[in-house]
C-alpha positions in Angstrom: 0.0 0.0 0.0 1.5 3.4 -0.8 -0.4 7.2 -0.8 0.0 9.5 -3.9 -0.2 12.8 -3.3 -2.7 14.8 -5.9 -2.7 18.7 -5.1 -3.9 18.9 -1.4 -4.8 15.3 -0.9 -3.7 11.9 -0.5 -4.9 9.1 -2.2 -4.0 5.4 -1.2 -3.0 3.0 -3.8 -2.4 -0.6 -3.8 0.9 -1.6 -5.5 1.8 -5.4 -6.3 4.3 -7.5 -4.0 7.0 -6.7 -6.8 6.2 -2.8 -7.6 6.7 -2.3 -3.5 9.9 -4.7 -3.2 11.4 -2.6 -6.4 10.7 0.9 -4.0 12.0 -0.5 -1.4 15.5 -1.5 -3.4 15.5 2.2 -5.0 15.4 3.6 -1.2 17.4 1.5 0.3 20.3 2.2 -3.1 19.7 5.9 -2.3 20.6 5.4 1.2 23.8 2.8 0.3 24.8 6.1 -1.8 25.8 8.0 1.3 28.0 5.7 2.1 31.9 6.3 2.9 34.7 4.5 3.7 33.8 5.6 7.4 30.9 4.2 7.4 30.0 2.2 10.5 26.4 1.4 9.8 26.0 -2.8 9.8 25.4 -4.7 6.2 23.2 -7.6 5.7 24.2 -10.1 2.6 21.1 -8.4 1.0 22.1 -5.2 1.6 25.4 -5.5 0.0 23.7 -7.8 -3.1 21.7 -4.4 -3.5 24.7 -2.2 -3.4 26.4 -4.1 -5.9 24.1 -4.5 -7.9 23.8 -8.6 -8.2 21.5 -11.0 -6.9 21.3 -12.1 -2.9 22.2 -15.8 -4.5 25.5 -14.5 -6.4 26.6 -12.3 -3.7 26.1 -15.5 -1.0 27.6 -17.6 -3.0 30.2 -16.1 -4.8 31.4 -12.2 -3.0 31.3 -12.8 0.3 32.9 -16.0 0.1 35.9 -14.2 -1.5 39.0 -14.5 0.8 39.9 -10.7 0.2 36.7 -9.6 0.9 36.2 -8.1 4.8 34.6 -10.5 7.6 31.6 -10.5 9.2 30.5 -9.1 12.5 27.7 -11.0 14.8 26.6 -9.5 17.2 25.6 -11.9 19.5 26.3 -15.8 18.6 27.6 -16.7 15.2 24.2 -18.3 14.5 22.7 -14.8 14.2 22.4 -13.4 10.4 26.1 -11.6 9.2 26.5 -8.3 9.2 29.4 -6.5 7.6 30.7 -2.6 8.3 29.5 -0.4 5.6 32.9 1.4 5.3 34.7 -2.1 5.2 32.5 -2.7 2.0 32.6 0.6 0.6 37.1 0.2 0.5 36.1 -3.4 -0.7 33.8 -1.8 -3.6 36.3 0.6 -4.5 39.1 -1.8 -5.4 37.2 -4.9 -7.0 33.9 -3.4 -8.6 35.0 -2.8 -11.7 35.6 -6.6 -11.4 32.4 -8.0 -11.2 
């Protein structure tokens, strides 16, 4: 569910399962854009699929498996979900994007 705003008013819409997962990408990309190298905000595997630009699959399977690329942080148990520092993958981005 979403609102549109026409002149004064707002007007609620219903969007498919895709159309809000593809809004929610595009904000959470615009947010991954303010990123730095100093960065301390935590990563999921999703996250960083979305800031690279590949699927959650390839990025599982295939980037964060990568011996250069930085560890993950838990922040309880290892049994919990990774997490990786933005800034770590930001420095990562910067030297093996091009890459991919």
């Amino acid at each position: 569910m979403a609102f549109i705003l026409h002149g004064d008013f707002m007007e609620q819409v219903t969007l498919s399962k895709k159309a809000e997962e593809e809004i929610v990408k595009a904000a959470k990309m615009a947010a991954f854009a303010a990123f730095t190298e100093n960065s301390k905000n935590l990563m999921t595997i999703g996250d960083i699929a979305i800031y690279i630009n590949k699927s959650y699959n390839f990025t599982a399977n295939n980037i964060i498996t990568r011996a250069d690329f930085p560890s993950a942080r838990y922040l309880g148990s290892e049994n919990e979900q990774k997490r990786y520092v933005a800034g770590e993958i930001v420095k990562w981005g910067i030297r093996y994007m091009k890459r991919l």
